[in-house]
Every structure is written in C-alpha cells, then in structure tokens.
LONUFI-276708 format. One record per atom (N, C-alpha, C): atom name; x, y, z; residue number from 1. Coordinates in nm, 4 decimals. Layout:
<rs>
<r><atome>CA</atome><X>X</X><Y>Y</Y><Z>Z</Z><num>NUM</num></r>
...
</rs>
This chain:
<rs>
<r><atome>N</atome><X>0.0821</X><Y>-0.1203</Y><Z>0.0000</Z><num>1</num></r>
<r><atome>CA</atome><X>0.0000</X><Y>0.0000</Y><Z>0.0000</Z><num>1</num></r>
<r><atome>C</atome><X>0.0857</X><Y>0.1256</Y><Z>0.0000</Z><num>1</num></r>
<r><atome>N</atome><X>0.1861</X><Y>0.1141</Y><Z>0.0797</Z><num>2</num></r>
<r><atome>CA</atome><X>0.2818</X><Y>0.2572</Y><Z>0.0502</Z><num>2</num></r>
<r><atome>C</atome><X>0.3767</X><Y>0.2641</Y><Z>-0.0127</Z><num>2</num></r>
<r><atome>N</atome><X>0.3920</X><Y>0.1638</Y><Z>-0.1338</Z><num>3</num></r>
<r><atome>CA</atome><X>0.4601</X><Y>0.1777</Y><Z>-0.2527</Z><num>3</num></r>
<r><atome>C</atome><X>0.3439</X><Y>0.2788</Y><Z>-0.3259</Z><num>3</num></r>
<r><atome>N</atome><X>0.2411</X><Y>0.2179</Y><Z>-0.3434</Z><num>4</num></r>
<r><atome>CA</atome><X>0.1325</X><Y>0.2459</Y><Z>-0.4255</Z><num>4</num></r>
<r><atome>C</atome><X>0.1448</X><Y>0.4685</Y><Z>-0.4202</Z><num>4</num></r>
<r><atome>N</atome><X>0.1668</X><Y>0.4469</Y><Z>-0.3080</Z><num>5</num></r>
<r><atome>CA</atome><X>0.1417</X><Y>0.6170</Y><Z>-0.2075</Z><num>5</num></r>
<r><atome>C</atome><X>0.2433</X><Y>0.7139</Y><Z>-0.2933</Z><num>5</num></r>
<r><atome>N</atome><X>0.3693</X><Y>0.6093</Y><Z>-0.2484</Z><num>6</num></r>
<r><atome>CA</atome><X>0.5140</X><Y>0.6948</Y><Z>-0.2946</Z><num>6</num></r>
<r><atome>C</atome><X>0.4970</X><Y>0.7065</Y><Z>-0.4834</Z><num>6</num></r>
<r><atome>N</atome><X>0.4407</X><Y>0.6132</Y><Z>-0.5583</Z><num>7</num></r>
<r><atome>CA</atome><X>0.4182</X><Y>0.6034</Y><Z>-0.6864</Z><num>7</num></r>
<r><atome>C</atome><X>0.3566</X><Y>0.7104</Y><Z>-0.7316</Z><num>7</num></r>
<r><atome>N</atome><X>0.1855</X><Y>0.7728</Y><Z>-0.6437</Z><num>8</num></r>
<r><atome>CA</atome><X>0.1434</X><Y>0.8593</Y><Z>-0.6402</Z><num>8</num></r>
<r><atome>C</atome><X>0.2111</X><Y>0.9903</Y><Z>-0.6959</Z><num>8</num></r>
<r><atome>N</atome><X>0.2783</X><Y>1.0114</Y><Z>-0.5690</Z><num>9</num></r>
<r><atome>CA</atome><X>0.3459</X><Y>1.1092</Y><Z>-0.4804</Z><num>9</num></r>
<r><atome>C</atome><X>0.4047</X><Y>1.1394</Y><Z>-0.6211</Z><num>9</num></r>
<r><atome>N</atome><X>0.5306</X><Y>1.0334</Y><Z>-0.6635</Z><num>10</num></r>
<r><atome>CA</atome><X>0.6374</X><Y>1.0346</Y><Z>-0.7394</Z><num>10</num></r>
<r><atome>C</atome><X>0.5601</X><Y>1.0603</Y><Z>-0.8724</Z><num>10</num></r>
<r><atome>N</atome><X>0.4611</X><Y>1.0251</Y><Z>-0.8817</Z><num>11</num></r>
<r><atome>CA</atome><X>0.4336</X><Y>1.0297</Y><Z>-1.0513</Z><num>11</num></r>
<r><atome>C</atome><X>0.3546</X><Y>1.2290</Y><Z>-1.0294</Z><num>11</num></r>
<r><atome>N</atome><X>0.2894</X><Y>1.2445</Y><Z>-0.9393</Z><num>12</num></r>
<r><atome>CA</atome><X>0.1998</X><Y>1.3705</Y><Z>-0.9525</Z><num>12</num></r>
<r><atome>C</atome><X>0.2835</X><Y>1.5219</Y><Z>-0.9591</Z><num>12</num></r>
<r><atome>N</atome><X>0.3805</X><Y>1.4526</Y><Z>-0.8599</Z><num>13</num></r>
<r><atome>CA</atome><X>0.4886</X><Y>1.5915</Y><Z>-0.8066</Z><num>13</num></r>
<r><atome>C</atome><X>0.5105</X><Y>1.6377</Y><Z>-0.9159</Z><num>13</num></r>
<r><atome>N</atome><X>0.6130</X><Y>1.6392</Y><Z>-1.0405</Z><num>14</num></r>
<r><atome>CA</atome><X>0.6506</X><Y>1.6660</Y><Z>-1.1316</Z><num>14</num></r>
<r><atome>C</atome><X>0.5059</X><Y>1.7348</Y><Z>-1.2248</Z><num>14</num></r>
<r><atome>N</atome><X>0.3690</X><Y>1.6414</Y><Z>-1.2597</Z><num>15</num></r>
<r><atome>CA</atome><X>0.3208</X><Y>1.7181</Y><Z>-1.3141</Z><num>15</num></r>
<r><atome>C</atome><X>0.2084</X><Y>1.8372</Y><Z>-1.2639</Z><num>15</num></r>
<r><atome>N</atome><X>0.2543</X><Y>1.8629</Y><Z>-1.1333</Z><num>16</num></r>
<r><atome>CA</atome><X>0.1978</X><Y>1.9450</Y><Z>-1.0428</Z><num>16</num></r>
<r><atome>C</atome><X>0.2800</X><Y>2.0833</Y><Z>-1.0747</Z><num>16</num></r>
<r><atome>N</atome><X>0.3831</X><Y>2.0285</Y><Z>-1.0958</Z><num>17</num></r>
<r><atome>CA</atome><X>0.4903</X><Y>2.1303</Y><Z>-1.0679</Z><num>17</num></r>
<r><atome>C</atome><X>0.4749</X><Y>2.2414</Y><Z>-1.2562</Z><num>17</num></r>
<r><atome>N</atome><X>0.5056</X><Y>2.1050</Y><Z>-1.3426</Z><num>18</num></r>
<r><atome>CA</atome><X>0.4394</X><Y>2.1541</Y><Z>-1.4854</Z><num>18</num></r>
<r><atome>C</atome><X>0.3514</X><Y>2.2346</Y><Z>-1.4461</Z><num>18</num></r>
<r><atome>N</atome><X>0.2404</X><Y>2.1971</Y><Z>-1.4304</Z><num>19</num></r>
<r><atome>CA</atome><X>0.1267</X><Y>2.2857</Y><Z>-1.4520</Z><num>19</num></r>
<r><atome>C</atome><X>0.1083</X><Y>2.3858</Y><Z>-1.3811</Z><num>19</num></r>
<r><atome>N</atome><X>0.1960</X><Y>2.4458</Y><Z>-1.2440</Z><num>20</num></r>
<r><atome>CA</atome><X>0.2030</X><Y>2.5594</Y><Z>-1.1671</Z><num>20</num></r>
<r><atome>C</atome><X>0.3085</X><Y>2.6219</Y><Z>-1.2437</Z><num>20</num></r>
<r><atome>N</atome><X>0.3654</X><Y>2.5699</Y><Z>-1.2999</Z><num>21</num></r>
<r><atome>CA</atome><X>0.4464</X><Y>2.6630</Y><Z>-1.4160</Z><num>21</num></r>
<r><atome>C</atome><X>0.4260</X><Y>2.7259</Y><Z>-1.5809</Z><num>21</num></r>
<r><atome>N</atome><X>0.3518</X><Y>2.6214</Y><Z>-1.5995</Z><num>22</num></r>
<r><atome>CA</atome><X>0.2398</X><Y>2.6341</Y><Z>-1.7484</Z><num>22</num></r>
<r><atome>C</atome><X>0.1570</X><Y>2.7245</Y><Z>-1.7222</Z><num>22</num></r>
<r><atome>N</atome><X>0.0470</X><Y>2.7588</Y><Z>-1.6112</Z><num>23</num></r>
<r><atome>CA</atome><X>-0.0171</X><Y>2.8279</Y><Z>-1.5182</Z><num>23</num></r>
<r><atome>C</atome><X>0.0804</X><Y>2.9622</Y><Z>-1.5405</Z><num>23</num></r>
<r><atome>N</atome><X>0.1892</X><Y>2.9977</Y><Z>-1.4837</Z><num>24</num></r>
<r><atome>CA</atome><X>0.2389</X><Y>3.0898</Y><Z>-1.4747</Z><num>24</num></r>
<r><atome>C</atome><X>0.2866</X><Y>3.1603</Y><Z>-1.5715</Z><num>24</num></r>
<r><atome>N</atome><X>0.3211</X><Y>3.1120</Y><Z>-1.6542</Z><num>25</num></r>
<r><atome>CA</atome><X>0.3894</X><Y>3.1360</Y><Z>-1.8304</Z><num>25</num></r>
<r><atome>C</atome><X>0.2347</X><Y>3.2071</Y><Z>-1.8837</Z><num>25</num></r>
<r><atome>N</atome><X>0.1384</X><Y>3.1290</Y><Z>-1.8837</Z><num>26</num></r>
<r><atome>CA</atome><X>-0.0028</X><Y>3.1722</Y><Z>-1.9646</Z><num>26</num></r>
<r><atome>C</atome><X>-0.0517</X><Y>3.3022</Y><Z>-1.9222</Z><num>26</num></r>
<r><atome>N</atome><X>0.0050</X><Y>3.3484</Y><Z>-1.7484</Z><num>27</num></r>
<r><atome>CA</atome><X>-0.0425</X><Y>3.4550</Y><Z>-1.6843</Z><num>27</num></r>
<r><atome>C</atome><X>-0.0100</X><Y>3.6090</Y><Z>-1.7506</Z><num>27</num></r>
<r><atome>N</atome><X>0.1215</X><Y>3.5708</Y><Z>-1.7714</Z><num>28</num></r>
<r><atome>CA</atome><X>0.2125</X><Y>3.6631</Y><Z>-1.8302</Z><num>28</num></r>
<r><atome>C</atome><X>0.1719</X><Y>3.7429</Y><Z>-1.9167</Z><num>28</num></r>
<r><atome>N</atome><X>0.1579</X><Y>3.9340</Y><Z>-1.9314</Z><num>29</num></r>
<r><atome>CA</atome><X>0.1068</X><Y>3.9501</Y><Z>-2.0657</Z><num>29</num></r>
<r><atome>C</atome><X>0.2379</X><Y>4.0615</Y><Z>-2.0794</Z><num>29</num></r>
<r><atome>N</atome><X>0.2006</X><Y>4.0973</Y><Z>-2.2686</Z><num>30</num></r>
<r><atome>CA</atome><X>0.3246</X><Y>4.1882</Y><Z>-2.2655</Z><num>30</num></r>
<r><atome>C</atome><X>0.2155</X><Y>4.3333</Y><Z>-2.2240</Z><num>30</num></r>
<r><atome>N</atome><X>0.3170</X><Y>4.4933</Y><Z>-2.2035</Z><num>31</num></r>
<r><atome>CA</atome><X>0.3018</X><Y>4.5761</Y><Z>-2.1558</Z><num>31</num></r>
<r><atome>C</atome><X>0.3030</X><Y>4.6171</Y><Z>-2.2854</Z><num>31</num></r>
<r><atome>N</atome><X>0.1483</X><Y>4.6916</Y><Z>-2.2863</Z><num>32</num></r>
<r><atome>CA</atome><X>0.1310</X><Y>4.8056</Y><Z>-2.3843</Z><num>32</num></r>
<r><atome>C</atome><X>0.2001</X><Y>4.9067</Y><Z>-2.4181</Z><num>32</num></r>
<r><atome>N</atome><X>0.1841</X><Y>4.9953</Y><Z>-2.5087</Z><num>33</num></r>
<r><atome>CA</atome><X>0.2524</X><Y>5.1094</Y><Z>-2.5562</Z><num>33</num></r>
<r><atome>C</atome><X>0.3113</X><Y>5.1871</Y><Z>-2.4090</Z><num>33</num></r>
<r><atome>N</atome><X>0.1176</X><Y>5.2457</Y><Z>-2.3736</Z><num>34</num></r>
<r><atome>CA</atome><X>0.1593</X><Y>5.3219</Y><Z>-2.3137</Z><num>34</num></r>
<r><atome>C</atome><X>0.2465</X><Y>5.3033</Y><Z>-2.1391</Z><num>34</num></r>
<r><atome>N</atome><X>0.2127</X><Y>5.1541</Y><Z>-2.1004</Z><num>35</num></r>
<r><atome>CA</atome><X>0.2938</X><Y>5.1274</Y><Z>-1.9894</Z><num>35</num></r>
<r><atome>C</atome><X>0.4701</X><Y>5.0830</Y><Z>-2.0285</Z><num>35</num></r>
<r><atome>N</atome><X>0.4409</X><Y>5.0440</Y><Z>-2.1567</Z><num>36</num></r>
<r><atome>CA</atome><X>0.6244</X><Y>5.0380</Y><Z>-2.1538</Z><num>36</num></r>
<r><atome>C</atome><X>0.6624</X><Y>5.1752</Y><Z>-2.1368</Z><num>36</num></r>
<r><atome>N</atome><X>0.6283</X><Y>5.3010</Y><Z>-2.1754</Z><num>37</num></r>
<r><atome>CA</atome><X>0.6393</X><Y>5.4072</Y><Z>-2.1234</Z><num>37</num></r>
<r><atome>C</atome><X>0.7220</X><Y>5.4597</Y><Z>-2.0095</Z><num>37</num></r>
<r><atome>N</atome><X>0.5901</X><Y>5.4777</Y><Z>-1.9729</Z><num>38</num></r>
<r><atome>CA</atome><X>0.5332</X><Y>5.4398</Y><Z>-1.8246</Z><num>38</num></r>
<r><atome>C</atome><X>0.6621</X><Y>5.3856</Y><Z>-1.7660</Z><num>38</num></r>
<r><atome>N</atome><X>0.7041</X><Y>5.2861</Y><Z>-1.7615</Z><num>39</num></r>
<r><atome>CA</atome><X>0.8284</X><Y>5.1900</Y><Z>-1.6962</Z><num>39</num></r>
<r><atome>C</atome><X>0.9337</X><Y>5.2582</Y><Z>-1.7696</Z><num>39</num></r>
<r><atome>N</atome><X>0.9850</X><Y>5.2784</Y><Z>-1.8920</Z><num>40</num></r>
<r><atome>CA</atome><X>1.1021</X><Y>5.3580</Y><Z>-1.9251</Z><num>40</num></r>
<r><atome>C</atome><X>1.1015</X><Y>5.4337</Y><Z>-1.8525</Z><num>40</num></r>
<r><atome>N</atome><X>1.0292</X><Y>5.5388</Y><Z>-1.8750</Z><num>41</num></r>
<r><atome>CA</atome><X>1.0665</X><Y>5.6574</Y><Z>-1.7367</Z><num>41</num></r>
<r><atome>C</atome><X>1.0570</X><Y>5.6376</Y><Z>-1.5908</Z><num>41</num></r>
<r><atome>N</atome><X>0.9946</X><Y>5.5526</Y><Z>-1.5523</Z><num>42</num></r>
<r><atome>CA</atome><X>1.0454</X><Y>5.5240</Y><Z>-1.3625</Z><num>42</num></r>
<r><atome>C</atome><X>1.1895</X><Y>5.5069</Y><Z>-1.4084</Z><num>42</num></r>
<r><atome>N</atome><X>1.2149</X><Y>5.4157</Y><Z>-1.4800</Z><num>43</num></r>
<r><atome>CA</atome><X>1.3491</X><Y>5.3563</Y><Z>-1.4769</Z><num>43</num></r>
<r><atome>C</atome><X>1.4549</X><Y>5.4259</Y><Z>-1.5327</Z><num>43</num></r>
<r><atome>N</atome><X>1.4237</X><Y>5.5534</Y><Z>-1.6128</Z><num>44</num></r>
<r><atome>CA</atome><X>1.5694</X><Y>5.6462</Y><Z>-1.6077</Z><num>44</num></r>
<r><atome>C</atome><X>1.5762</X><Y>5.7478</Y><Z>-1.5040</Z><num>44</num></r>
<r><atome>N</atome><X>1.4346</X><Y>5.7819</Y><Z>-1.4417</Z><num>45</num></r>
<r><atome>CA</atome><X>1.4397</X><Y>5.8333</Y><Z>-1.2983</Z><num>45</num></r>
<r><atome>C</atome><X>1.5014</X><Y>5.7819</Y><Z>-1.2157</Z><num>45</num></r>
<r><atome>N</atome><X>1.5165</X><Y>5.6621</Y><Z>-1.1677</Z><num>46</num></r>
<r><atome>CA</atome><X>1.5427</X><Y>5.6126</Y><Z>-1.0353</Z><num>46</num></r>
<r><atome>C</atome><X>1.6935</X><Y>5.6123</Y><Z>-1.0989</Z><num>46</num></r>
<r><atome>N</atome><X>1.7748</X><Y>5.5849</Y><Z>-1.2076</Z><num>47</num></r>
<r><atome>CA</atome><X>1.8845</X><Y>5.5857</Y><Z>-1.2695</Z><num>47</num></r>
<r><atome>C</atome><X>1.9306</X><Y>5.6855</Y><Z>-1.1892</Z><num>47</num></r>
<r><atome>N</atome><X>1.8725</X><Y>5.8071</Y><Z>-1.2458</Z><num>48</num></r>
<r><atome>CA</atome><X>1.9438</X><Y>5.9835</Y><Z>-1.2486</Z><num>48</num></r>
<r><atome>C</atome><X>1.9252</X><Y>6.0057</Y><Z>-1.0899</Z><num>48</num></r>
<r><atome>N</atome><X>1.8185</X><Y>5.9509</Y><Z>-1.0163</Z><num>49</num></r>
<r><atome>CA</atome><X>1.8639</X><Y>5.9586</Y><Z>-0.8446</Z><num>49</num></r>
<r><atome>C</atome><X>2.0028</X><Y>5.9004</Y><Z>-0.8108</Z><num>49</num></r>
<r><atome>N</atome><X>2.0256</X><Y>5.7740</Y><Z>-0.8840</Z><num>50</num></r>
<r><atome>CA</atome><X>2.1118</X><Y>5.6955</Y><Z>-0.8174</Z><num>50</num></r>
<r><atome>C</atome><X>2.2163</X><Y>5.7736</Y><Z>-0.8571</Z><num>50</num></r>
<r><atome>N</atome><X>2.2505</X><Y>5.8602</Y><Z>-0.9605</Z><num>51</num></r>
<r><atome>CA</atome><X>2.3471</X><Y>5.9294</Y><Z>-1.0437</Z><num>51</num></r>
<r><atome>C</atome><X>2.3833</X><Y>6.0502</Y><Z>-0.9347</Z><num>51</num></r>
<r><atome>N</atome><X>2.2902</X><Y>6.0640</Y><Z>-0.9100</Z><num>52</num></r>
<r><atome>CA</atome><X>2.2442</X><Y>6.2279</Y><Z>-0.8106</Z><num>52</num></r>
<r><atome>C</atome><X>2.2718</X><Y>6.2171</Y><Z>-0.7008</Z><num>52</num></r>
<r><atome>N</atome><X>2.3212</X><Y>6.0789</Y><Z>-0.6217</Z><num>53</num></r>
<r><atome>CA</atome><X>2.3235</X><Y>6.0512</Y><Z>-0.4932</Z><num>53</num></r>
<r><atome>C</atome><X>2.4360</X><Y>6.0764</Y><Z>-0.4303</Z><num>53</num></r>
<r><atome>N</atome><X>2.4427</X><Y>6.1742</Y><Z>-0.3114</Z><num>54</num></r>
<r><atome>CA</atome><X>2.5757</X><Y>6.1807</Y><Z>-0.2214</Z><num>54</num></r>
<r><atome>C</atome><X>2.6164</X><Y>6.0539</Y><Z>-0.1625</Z><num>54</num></r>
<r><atome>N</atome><X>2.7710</X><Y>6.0062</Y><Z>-0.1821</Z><num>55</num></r>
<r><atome>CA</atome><X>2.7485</X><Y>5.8594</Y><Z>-0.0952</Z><num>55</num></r>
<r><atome>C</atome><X>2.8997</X><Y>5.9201</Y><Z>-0.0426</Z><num>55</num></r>
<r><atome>N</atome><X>2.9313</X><Y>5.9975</Y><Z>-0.0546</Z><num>56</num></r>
<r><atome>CA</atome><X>3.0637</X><Y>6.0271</Y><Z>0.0569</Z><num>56</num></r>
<r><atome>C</atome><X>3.0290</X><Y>5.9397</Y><Z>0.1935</Z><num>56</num></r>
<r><atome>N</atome><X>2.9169</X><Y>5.9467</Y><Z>0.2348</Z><num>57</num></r>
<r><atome>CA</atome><X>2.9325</X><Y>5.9110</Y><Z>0.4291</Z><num>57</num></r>
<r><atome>C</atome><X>2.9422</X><Y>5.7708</Y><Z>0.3810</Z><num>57</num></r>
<r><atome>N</atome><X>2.9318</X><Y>5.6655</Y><Z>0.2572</Z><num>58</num></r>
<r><atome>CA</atome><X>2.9759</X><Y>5.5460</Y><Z>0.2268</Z><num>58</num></r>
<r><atome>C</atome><X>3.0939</X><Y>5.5111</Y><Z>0.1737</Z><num>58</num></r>
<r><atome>N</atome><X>3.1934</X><Y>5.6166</Y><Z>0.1824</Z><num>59</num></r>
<r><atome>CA</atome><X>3.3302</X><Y>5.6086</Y><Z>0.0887</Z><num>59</num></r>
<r><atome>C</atome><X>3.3392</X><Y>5.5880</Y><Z>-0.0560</Z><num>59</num></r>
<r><atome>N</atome><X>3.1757</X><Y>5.6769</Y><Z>-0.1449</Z><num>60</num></r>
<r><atome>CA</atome><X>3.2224</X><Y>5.7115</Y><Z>-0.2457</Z><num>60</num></r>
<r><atome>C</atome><X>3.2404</X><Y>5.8657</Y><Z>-0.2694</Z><num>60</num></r>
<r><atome>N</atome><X>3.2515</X><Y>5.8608</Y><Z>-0.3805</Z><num>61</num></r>
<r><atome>CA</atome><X>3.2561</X><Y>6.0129</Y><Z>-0.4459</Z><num>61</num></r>
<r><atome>C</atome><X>3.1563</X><Y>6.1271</Y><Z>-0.4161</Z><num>61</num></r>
<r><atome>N</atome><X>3.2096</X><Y>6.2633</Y><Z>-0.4293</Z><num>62</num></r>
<r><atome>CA</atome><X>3.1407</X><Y>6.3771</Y><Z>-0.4100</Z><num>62</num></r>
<r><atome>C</atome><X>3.1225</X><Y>6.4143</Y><Z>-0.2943</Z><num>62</num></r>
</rs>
C-alpha cells in the first residue's frame, strides 16, 4: 500500500509542478505602448537619483 502512495506522490509531483508553471507562463502579458512608457521613465528616474546621490558618508565620491 505505501509503494502504491510513494508512486502517487512520485508520478503527480513533477506534473503538479508543470502545470504551476504552465499556469504561470499563460499569466504573463506583454506591456502596452503606453505602460512600456510608463516603466522607461520610472526607470531612467530612479537611474538619475542613483546618479544624483551623495554617498561620501559610504566612501564614495562627491
């Protein structure tokens, strides 16, 4: 009987795992015009902070 269990176990795991990943792939969408945007500019903002940042009290520059 607990061969039978572990067989279960052993045969489901794997396609449990597939399909929480197949699941996840299908979720995925691409970003429209206007949110790729949208995300370019957060992301040369937060750039030009990091550019902008005093870090002397960390032993860099400025």
């Amino acid at each position: 009987m607990i061969n039978y269990f572990w067989l279960v176990v052993v045969m489901l795991g794997p396609v449990l795992l597939g399909g929480a990943i197949f699941f996840a792939i299908m979720r995925q969408r691409r970003l429209s015009g206007r949110e790729r945007i949208h995300q370019d500019a957060a992301t040369r903002e937060l750039y030009q902070k990091d550019e902008a940042a005093d870090t002397r009290p960390y032993g860099g520059r400025r």
